[in-house]
PyMOL Python script that loads the backbone (N, CA, C, O; Angstrom):
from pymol import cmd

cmd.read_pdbstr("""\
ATOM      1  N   UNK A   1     125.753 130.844 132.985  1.00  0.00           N
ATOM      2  CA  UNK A   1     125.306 129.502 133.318  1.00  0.00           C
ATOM      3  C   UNK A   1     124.346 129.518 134.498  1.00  0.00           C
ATOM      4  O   UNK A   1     124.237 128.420 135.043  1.00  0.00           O
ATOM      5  N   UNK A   2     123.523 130.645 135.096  1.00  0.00           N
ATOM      6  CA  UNK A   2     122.621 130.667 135.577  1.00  0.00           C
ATOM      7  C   UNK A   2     122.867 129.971 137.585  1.00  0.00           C
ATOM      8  O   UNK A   2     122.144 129.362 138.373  1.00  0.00           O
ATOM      9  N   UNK A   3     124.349 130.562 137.625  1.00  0.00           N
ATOM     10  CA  UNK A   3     124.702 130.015 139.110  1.00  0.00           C
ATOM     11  C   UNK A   3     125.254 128.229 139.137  1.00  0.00           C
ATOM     12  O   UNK A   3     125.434 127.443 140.067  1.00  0.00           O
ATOM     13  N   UNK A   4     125.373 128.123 137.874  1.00  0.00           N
ATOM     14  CA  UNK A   4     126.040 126.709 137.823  1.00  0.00           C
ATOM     15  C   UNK A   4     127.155 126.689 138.660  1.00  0.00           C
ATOM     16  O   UNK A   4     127.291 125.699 139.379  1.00  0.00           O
ATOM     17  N   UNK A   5     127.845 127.440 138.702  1.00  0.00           N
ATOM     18  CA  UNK A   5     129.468 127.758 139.101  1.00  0.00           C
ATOM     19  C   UNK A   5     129.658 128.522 140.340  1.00  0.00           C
ATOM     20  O   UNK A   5     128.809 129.271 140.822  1.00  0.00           O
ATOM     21  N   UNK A   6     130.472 128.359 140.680  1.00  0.00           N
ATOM     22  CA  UNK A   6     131.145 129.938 141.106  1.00  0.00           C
ATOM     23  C   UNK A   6     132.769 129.464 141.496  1.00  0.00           C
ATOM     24  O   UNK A   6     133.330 128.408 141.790  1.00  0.00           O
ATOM     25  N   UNK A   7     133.089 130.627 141.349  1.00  0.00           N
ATOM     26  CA  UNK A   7     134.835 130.679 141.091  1.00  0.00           C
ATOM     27  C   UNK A   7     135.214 132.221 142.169  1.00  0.00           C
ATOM     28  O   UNK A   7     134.778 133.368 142.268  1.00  0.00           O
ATOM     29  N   UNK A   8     136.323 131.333 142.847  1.00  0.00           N
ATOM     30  CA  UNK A   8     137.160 132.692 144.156  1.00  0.00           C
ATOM     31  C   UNK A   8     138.483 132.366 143.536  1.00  0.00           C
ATOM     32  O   UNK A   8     138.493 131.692 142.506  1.00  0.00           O
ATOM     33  N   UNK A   9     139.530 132.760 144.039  1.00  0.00           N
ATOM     34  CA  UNK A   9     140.689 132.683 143.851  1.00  0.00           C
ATOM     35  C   UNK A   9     141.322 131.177 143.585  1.00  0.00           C
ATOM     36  O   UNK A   9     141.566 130.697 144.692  1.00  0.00           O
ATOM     37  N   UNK A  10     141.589 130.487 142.798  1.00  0.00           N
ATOM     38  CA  UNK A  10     142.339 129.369 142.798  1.00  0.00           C
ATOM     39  C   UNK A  10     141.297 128.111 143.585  1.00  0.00           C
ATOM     40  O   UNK A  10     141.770 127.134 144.165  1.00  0.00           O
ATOM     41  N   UNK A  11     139.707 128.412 143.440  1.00  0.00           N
ATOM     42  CA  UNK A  11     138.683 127.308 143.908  1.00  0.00           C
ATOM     43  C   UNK A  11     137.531 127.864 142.951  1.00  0.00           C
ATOM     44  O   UNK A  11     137.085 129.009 142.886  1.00  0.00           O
ATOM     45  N   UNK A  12     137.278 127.044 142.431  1.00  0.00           N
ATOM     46  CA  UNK A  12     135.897 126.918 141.530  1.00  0.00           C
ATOM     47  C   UNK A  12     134.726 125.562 142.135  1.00  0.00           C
ATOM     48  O   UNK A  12     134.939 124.378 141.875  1.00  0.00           O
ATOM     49  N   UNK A  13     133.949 125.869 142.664  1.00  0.00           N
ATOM     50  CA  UNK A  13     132.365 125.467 142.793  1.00  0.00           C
ATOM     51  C   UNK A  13     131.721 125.077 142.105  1.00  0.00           C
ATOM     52  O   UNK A  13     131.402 126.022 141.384  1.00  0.00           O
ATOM     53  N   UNK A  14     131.151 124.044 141.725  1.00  0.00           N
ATOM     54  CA  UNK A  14     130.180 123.747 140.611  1.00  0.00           C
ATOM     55  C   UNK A  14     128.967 122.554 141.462  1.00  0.00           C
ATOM     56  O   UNK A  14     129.199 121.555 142.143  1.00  0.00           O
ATOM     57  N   UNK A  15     127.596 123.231 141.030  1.00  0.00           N
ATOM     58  CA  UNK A  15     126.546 122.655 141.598  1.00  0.00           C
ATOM     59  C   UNK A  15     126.092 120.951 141.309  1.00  0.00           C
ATOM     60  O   UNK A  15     125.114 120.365 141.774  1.00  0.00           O
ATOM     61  N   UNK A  16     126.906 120.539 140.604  1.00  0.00           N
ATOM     62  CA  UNK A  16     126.504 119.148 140.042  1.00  0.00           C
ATOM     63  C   UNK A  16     128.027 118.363 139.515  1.00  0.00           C
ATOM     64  O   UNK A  16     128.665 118.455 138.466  1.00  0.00           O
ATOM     65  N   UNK A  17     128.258 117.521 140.856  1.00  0.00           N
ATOM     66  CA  UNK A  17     129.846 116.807 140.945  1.00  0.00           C
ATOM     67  C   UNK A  17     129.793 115.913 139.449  1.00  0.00           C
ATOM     68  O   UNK A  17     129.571 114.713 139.614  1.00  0.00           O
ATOM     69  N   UNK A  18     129.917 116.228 138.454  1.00  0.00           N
ATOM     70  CA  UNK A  18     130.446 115.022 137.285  1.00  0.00           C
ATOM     71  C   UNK A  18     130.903 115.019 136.421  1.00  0.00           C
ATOM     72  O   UNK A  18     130.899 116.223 136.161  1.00  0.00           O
ATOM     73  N   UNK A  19     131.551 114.376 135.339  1.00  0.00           N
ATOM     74  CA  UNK A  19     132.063 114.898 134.308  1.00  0.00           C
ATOM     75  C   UNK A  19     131.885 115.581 133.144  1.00  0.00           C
ATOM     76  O   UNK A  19     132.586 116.313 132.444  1.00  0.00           O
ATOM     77  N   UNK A  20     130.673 115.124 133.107  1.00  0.00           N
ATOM     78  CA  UNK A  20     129.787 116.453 132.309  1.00  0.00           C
ATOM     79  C   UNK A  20     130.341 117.414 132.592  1.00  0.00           C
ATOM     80  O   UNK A  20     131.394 117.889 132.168  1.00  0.00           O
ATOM     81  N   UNK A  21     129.345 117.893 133.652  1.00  0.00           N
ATOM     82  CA  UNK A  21     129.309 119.290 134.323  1.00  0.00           C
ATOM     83  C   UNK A  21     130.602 120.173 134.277  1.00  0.00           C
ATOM     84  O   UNK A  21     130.661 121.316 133.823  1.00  0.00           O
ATOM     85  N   UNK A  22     131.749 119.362 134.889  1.00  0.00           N
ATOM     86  CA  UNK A  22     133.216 120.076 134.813  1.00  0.00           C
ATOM     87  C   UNK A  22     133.335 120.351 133.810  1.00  0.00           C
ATOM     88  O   UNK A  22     133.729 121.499 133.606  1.00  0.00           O
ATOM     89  N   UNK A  23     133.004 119.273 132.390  1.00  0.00           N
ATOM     90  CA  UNK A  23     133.495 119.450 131.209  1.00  0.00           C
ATOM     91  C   UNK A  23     132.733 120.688 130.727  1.00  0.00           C
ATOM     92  O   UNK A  23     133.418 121.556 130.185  1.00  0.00           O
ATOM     93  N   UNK A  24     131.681 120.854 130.821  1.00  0.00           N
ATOM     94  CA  UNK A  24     130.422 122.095 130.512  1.00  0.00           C
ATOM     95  C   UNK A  24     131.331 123.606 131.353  1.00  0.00           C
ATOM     96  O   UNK A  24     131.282 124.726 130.843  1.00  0.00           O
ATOM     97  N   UNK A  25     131.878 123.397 132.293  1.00  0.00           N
ATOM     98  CA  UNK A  25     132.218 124.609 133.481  1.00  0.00           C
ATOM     99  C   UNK A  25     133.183 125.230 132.498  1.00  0.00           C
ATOM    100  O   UNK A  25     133.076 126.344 131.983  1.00  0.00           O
ATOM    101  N   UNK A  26     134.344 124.150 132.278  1.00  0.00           N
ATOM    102  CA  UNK A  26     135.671 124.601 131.419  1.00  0.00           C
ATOM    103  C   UNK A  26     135.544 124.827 130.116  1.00  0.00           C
ATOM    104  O   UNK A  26     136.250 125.668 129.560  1.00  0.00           O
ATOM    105  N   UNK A  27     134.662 124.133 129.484  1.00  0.00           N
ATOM    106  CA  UNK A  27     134.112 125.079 127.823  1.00  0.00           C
ATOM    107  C   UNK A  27     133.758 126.897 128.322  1.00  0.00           C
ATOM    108  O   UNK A  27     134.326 127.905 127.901  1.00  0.00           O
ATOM    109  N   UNK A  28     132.913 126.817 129.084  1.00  0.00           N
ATOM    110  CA  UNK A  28     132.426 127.995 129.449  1.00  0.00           C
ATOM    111  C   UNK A  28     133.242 129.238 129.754  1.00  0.00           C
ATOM    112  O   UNK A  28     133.194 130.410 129.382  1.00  0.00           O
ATOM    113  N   UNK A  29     134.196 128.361 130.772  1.00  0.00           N
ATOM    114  CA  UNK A  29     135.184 129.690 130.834  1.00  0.00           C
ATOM    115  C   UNK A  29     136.492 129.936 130.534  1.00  0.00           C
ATOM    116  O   UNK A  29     137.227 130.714 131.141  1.00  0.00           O
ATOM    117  N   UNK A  30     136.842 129.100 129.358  1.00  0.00           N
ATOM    118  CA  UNK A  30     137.640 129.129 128.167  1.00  0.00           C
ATOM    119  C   UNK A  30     136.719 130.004 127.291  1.00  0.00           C
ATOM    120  O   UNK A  30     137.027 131.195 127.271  1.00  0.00           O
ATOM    121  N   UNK A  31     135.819 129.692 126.682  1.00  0.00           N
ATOM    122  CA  UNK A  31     134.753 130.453 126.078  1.00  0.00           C
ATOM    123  C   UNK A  31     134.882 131.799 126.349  1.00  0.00           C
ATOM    124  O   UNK A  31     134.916 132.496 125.335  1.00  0.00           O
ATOM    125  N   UNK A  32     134.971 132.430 127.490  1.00  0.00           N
ATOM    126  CA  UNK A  32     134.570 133.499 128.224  1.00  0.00           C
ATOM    127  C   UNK A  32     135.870 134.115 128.700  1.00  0.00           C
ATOM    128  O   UNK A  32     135.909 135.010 129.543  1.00  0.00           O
ATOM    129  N   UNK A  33     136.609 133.747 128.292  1.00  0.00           N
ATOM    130  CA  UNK A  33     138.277 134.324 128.654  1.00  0.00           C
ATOM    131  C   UNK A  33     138.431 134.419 129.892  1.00  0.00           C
ATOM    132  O   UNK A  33     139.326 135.199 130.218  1.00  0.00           O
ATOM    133  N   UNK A  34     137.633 133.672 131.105  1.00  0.00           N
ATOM    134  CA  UNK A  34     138.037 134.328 131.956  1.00  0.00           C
ATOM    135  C   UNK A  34     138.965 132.297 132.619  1.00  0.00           C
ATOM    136  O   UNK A  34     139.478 132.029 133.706  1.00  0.00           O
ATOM    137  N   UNK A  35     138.830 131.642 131.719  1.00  0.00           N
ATOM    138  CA  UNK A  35     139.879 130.720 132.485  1.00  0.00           C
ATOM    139  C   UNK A  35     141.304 130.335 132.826  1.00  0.00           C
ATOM    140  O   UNK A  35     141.670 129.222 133.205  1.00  0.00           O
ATOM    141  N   UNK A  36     142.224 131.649 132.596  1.00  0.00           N
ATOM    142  CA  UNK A  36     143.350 131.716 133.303  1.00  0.00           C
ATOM    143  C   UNK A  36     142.955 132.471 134.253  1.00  0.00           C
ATOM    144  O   UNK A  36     143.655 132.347 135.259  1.00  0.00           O
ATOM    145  N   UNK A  37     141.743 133.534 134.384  1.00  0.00           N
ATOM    146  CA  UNK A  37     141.528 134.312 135.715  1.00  0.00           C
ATOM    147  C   UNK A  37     140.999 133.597 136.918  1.00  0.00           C
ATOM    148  O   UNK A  37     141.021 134.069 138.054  1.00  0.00           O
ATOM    149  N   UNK A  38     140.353 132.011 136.471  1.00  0.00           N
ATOM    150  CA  UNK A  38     140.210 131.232 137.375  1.00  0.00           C
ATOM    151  C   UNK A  38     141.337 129.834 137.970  1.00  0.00           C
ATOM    152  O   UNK A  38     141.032 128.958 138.780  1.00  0.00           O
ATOM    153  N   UNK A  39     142.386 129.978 137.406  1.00  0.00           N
ATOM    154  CA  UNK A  39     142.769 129.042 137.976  1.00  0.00           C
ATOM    155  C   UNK A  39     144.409 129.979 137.990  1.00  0.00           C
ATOM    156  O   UNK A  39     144.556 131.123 137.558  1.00  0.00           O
ATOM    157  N   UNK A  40     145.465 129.126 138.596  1.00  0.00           N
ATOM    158  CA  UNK A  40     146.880 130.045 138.938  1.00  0.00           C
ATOM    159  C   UNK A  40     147.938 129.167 138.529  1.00  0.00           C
ATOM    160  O   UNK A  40     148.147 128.249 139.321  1.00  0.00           O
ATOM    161  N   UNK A  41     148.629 129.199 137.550  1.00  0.00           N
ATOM    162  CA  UNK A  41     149.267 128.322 137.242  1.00  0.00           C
ATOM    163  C   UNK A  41     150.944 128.190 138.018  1.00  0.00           C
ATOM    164  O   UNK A  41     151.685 129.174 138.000  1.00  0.00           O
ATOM    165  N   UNK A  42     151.322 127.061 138.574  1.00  0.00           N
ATOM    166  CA  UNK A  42     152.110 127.339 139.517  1.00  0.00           C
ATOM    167  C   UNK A  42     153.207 127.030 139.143  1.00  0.00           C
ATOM    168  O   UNK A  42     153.046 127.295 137.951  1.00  0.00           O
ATOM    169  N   UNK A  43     154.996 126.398 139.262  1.00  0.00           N
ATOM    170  CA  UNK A  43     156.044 126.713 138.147  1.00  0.00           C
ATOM    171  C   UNK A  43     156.079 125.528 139.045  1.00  0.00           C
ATOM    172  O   UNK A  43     155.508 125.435 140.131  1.00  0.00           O
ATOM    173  N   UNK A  44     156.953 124.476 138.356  1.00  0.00           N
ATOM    174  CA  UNK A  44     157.507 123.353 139.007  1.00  0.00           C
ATOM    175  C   UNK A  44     158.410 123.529 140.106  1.00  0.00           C
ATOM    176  O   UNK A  44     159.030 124.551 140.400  1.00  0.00           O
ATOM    177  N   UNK A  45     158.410 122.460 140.657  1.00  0.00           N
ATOM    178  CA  UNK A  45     159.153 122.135 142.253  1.00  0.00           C
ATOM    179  C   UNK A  45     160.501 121.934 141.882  1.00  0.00           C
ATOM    180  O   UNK A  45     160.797 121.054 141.073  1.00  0.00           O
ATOM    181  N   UNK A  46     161.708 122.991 142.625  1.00  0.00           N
ATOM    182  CA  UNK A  46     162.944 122.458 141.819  1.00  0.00           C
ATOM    183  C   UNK A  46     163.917 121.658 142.379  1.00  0.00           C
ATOM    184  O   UNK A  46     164.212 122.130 143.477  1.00  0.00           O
ATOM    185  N   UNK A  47     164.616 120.564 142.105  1.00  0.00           N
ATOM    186  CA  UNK A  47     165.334 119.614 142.902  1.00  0.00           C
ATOM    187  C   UNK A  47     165.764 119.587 144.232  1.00  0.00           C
ATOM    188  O   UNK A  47     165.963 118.581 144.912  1.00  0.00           O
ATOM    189  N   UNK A  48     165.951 121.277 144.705  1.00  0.00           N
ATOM    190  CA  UNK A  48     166.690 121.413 145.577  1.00  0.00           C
ATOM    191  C   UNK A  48     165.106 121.907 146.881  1.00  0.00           C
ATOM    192  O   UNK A  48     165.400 122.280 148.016  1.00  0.00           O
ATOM    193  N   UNK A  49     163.781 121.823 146.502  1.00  0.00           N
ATOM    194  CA  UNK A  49     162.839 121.878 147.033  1.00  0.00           C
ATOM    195  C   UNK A  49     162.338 120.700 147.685  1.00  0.00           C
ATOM    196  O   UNK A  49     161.708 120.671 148.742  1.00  0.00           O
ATOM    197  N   UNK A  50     162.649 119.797 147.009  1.00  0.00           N
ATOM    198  CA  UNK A  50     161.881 118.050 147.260  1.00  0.00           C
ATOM    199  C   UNK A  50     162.060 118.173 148.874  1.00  0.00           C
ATOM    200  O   UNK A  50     161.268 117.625 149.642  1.00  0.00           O
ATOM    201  N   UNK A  51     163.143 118.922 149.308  1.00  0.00           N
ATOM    202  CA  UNK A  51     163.370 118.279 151.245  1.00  0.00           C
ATOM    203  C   UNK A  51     161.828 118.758 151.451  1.00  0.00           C
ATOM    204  O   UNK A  51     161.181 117.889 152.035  1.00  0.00           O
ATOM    205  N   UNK A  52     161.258 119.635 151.202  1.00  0.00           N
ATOM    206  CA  UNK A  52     159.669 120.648 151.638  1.00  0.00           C
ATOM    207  C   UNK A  52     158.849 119.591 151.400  1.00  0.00           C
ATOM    208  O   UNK A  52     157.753 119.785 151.926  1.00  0.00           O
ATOM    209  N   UNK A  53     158.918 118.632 150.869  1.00  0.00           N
ATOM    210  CA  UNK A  53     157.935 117.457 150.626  1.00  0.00           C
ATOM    211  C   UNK A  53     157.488 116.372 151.232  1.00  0.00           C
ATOM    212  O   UNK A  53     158.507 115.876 151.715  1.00  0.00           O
ATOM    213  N   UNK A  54     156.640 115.736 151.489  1.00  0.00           N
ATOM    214  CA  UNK A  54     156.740 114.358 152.420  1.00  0.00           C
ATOM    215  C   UNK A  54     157.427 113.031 151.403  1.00  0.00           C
ATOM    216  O   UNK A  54     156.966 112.790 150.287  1.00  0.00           O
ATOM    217  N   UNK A  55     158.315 112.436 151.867  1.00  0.00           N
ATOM    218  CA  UNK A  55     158.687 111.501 150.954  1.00  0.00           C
ATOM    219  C   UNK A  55     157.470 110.746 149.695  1.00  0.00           C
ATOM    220  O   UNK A  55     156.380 111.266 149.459  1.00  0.00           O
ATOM    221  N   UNK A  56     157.722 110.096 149.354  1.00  0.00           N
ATOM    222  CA  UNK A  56     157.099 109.994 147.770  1.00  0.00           C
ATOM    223  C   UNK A  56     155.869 110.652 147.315  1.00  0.00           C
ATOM    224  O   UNK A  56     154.963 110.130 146.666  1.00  0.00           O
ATOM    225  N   UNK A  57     155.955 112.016 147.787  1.00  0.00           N
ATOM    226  CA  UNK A  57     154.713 113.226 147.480  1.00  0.00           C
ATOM    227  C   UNK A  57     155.112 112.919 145.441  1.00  0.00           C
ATOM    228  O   UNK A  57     154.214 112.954 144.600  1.00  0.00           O
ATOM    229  N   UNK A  58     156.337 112.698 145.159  1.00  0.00           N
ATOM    230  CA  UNK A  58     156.624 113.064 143.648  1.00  0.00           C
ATOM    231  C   UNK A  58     156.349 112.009 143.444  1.00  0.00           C
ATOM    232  O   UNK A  58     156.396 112.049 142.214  1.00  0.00           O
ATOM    233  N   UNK A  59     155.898 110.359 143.835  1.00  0.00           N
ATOM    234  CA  UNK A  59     155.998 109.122 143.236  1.00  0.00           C
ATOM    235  C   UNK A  59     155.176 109.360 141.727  1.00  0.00           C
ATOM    236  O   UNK A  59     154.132 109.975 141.507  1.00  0.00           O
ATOM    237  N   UNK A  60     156.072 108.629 140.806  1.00  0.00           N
ATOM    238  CA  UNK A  60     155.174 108.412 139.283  1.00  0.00           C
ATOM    239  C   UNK A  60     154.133 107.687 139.314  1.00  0.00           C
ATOM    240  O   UNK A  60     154.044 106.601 139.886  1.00  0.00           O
ATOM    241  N   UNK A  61     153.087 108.371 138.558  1.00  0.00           N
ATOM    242  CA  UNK A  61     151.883 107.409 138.482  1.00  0.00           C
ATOM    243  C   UNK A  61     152.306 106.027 138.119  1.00  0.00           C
ATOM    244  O   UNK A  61     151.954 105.280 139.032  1.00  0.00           O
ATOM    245  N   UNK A  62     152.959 105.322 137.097  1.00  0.00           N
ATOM    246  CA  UNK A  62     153.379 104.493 136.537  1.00  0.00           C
ATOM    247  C   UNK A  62     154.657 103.355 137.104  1.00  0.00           C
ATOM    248  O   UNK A  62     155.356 102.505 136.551  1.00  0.00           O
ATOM    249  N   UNK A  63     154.464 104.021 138.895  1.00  0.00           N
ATOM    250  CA  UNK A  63     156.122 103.248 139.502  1.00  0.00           C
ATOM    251  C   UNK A  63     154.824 102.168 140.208  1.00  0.00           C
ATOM    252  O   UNK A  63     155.137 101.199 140.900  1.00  0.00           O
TER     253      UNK A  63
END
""", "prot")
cmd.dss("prot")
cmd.show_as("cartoon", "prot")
cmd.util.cbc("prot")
cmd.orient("prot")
Protein backbone atom coordinates (compact mmCIF):
# COMPACT_ATOMS: atom_id res chain seq x y z
CA UNK A 1 0.00 0.00 0.00
CA UNK A 2 2.83 2.26 -0.77
CA UNK A 3 3.40 3.59 3.12
CA UNK A 4 -0.34 3.87 3.68
CA UNK A 5 0.16 2.12 7.02
CA UNK A 6 2.46 1.18 9.35
CA UNK A 7 2.00 -1.33 12.12
CA UNK A 8 4.48 -1.90 15.63
CA UNK A 9 3.32 -4.09 18.16
CA UNK A 10 -0.40 -3.83 19.11
CA UNK A 11 -0.52 0.06 17.19
CA UNK A 12 -1.20 0.41 13.59
CA UNK A 13 -0.78 3.99 11.80
CA UNK A 14 -2.63 4.86 8.92
CA UNK A 15 -2.01 8.13 6.85
CA UNK A 16 -5.65 9.14 6.19
CA UNK A 17 -8.11 9.09 9.57
CA UNK A 18 -11.53 7.51 7.91
CA UNK A 19 -13.53 4.84 7.30
CA UNK A 20 -12.56 4.06 4.13
CA UNK A 21 -9.11 3.99 4.74
CA UNK A 22 -9.34 1.63 7.99
CA UNK A 23 -11.68 -0.38 6.00
CA UNK A 24 -8.95 -0.52 2.93
CA UNK A 25 -5.95 -1.12 5.92
CA UNK A 26 -7.94 -4.34 7.29
CA UNK A 27 -8.84 -5.90 3.78
CA UNK A 28 -5.16 -5.57 3.21
CA UNK A 29 -3.88 -7.23 6.04
CA UNK A 30 -6.33 -9.94 6.31
CA UNK A 31 -5.42 -10.30 2.64
CA UNK A 32 -1.81 -10.58 3.54
CA UNK A 33 -1.98 -12.88 6.59
CA UNK A 34 -0.32 -10.74 8.48
CA UNK A 35 -3.57 -9.46 10.59
CA UNK A 36 -3.35 -11.49 13.68
CA UNK A 37 0.49 -10.42 13.53
CA UNK A 38 -0.88 -6.96 13.87
CA UNK A 39 -3.13 -6.83 16.44
CA UNK A 40 -3.01 -9.14 20.12
CA UNK A 41 -5.94 -10.58 21.06
CA UNK A 42 -6.47 -10.26 24.79
CA UNK A 43 -8.78 -12.99 27.02
CA UNK A 44 -11.56 -11.44 29.03
CA UNK A 45 -11.47 -9.72 32.46
CA UNK A 46 -12.50 -12.32 35.08
CA UNK A 47 -15.01 -11.45 37.89
CA UNK A 48 -12.62 -11.58 40.43
CA UNK A 49 -10.43 -8.76 38.33
CA UNK A 50 -13.21 -5.96 38.12
CA UNK A 51 -11.52 -4.51 41.75
CA UNK A 52 -8.31 -3.48 38.91
CA UNK A 53 -10.94 -1.34 37.25
CA UNK A 54 -12.29 2.14 37.77
CA UNK A 55 -15.92 1.73 38.64
CA UNK A 56 -18.25 1.52 35.56
CA UNK A 57 -15.04 0.91 33.22
CA UNK A 58 -17.57 -2.42 32.30
CA UNK A 59 -20.85 -0.13 31.95
CA UNK A 60 -23.11 -1.68 28.90
CA UNK A 61 -23.39 0.26 25.96
CA UNK A 62 -27.17 -0.16 26.19
CA UNK A 63 -27.55 0.77 30.29
Amino acid sequence: MSGAYLWSSDMVLIDIVSRERLYEVIDYLIYNGEFESAFTKYPDVDVEEDHLYPEGFFKMSDE
